[in-house]
TINULUM-731075 format. One record per atom (N, C-alpha, C, O): x, y, z; residue in three letters. Coordinates in steps of 0.05 Angstrom, whole numbers, padded with zeros to 5 digits, always signed. Example, Ala and Ser with C-alpha at 12.3 -4.5 7.8 and 13.67 -1.06 7.14 Angstrom:
BEGIN
+00264-00114+00156ALA+00246-00090+00156ALA+00264-00066+00156ALA+00285-00066+00169ALA+00257-00045+00142SER+00273-00021+00143SER+00258+00001+00157SER+00268+00023+00161SER
This chain:
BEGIN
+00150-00196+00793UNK+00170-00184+00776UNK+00190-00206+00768UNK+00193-00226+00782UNK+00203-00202+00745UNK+00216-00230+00731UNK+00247-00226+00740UNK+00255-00204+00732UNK+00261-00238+00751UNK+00287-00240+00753UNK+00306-00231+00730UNK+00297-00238+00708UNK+00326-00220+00729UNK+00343-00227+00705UNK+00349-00246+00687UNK+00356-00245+00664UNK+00342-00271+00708UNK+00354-00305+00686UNK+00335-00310+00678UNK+00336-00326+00660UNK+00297-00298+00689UNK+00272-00307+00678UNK+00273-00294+00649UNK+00268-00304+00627UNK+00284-00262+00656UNK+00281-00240+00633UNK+00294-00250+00603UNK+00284-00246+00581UNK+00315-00261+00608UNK+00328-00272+00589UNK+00332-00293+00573UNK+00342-00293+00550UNK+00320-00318+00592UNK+00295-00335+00586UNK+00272-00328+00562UNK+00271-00341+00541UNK+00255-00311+00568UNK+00238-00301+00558UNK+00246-00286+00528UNK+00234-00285+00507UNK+00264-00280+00533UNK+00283-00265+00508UNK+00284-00285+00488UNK+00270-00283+00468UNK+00296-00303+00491UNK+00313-00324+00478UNK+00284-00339+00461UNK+00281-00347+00438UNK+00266-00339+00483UNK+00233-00351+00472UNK+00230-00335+00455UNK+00235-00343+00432UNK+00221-00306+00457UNK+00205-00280+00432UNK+00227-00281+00414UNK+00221-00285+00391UNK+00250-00278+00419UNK+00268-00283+00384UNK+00268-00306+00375UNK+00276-00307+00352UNK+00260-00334+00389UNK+00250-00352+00366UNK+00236-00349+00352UNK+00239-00356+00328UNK+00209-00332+00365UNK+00189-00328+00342UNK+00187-00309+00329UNK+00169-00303+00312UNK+00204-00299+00335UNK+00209-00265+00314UNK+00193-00273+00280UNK+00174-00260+00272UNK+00203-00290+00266UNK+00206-00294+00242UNK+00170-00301+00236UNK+00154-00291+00221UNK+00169-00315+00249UNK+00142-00328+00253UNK+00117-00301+00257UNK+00096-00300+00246UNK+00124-00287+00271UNK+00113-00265+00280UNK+00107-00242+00257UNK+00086-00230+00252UNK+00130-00241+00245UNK+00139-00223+00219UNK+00117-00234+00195UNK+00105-00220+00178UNK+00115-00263+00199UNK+00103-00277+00170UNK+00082-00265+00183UNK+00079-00243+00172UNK+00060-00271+00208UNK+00038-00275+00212UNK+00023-00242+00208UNK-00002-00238+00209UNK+00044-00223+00203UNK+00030-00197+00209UNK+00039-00191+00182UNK+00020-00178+00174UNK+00054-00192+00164UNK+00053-00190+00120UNK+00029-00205+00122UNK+00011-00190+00115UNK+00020-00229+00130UNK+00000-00237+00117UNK-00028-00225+00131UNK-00046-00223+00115UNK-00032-00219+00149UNK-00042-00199+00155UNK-00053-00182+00150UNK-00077-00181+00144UNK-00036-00164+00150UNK-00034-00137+00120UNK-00054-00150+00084UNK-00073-00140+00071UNK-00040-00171+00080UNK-00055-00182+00064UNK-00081-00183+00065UNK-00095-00170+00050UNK-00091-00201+00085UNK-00107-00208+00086UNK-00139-00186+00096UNK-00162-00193+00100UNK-00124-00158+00096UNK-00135-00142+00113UNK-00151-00119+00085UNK-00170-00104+00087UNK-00135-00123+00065UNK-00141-00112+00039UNK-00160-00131+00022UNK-00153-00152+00011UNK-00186-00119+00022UNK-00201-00134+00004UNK-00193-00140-00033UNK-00203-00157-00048UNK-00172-00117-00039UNK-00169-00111-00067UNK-00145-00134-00070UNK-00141-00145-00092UNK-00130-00140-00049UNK-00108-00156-00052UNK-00115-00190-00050UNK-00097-00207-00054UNK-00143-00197-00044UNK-00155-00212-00030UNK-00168-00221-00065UNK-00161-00239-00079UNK-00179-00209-00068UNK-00188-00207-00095UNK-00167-00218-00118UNK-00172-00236-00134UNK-00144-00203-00116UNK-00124-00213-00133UNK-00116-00230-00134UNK-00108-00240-00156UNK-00113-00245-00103UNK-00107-00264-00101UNK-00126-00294-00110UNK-00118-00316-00116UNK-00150-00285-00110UNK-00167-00302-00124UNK-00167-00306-00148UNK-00175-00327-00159UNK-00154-00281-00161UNK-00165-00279-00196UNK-00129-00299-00206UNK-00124-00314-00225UNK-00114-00292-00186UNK-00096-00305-00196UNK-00095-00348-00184UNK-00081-00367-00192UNK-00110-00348-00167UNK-00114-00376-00162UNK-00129-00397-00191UNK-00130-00420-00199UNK-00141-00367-00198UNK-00157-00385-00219UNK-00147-00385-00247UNK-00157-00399-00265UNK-00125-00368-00252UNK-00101-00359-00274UNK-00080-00364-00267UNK-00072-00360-00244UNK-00064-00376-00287UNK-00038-00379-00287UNK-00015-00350-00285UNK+00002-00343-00269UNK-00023-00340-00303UNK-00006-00324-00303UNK-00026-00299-00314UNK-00044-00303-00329UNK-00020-00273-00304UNK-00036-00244-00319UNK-00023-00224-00320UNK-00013-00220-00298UNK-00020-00213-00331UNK-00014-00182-00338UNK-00029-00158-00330UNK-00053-00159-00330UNK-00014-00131-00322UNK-00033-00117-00308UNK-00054-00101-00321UNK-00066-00084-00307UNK-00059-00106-00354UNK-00077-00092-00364UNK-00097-00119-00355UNK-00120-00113-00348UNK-00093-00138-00354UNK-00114-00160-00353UNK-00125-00150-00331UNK-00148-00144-00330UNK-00110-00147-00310UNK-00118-00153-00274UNK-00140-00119-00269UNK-00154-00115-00250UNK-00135-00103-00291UNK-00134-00072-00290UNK-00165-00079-00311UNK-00180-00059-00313UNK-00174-00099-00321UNK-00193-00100-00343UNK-00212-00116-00320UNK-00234-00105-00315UNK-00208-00136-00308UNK-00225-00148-00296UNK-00224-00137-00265UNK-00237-00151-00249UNK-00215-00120-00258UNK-00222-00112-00232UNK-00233-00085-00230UNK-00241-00077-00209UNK-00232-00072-00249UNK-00240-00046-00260UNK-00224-00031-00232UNK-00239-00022-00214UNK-00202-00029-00230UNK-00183-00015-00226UNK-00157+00007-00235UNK-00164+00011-00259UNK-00140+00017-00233UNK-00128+00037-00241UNK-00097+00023-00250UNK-00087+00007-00233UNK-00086+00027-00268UNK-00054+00019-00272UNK-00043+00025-00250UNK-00030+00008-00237UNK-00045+00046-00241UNK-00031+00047-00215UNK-00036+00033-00191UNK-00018+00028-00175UNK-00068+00024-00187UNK-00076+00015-00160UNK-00066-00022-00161UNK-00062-00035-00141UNK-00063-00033-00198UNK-00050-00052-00194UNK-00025-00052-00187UNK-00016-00070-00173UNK-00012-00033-00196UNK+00018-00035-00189UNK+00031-00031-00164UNK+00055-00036-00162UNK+00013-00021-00140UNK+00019-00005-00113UNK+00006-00048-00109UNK+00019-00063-00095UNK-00014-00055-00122UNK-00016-00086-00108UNK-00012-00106-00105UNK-00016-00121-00087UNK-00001-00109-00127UNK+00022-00129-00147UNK+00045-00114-00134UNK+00061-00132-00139UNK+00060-00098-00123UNK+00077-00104-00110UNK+00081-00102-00086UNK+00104-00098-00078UNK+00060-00104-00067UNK+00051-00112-00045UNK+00055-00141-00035UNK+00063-00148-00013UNK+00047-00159-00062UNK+00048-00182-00061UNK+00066-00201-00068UNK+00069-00224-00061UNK+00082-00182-00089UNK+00107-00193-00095UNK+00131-00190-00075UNK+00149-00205-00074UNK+00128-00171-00063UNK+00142-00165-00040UNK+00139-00185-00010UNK+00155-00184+00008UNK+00120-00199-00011UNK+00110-00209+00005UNK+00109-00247-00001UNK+00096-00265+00011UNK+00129-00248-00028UNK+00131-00276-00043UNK+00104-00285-00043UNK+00101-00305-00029UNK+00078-00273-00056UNK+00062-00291-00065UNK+00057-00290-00090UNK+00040-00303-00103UNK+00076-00266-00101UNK+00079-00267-00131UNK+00100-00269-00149UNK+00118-00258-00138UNK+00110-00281-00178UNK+00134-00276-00184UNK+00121-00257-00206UNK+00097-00254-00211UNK+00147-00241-00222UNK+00139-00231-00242UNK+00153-00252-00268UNK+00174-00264-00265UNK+00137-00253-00294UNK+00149-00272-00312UNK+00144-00248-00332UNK+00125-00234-00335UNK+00174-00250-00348UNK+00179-00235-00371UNK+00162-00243-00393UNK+00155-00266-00389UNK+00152-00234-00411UNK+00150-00251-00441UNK+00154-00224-00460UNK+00137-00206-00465UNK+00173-00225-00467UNK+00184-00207-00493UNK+00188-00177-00470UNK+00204-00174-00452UNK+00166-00157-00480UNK+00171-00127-00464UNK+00144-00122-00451UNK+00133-00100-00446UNK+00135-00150-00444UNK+00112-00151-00427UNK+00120-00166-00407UNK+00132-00187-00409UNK+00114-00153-00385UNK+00114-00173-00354UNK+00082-00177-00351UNK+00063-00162-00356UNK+00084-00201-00341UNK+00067-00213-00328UNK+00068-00216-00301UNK+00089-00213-00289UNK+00049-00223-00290UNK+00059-00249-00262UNK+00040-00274-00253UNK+00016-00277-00259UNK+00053-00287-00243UNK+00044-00318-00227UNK+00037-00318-00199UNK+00042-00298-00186UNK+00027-00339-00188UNK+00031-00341-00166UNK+00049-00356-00156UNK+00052-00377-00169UNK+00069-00354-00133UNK+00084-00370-00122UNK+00077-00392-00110UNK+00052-00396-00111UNK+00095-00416-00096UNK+00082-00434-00088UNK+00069-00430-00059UNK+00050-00440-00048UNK+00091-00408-00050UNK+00078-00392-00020UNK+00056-00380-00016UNK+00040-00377+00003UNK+00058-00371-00048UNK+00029-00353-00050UNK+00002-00379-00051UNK-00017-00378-00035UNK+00004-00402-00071UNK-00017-00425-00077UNK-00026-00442-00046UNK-00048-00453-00044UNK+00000-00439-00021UNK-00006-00450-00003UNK-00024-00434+00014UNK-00041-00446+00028UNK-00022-00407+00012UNK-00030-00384+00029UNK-00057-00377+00018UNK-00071-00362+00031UNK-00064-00383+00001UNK-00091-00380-00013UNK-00108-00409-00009UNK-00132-00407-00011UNK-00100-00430-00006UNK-00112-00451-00003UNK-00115-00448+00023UNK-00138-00447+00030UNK-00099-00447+00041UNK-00102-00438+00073UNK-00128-00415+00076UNK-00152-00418+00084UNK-00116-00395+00068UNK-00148-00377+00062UNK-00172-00392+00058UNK-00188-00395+00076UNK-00175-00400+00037UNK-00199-00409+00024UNK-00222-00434+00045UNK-00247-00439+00046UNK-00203-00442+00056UNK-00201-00461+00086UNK-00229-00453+00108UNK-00252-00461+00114UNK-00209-00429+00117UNK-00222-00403+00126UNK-00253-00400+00128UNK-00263-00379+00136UNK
């Protein structure tokens, strides 16, 4: 059984990695969705797309992009970019690192 000064010890260790822990289980999640997995490809190979594009080549639903695309944007591997009263989006640079890491894999 751990002493009090071991217990606290031990504390001080798991909230270092709290943050680390947090990233490793979003990406996770990511990586656990084939449809998000997917997007993430179509966007490695595009600069930038819009969700009728992403909704044309994945033969998916406006909605099932938008529940995924902000999955991902939520998760910084996407930005959204304005152009007039169309949004688009990009990939981030978190997102370009995290996909090349993947691709690794």
């Amino acid at each position: 059984m751990l002493t009090d000064k071991q217990i606290e010890r031990v504390k001080k260790k798991v909230s270092k990695i709290d943050n680390k822990i947090l990233e490793l289980s979003q990406l996770h999640d990511i990586c656990a969705d084939p449809t998000r997995m997917r997007l993430m490809y179509l966007f490695s190979a595009n600069s930038q797309l819009c969700p009728t594009d992403i909704s044309n080549v994945l033969d998916l639903s406006m909605s099932a992009v938008s529940h995924q695309v902000r999955v991902l944007e939520e998760a910084g591997m996407l930005d959204k970019v304005k152009m007039g009263k169309m949004i688009c989006y990009s990939m981030t640079s978190a997102g370009k690192k995290f996909f090349k890491n993947w691709i690794k894999l």
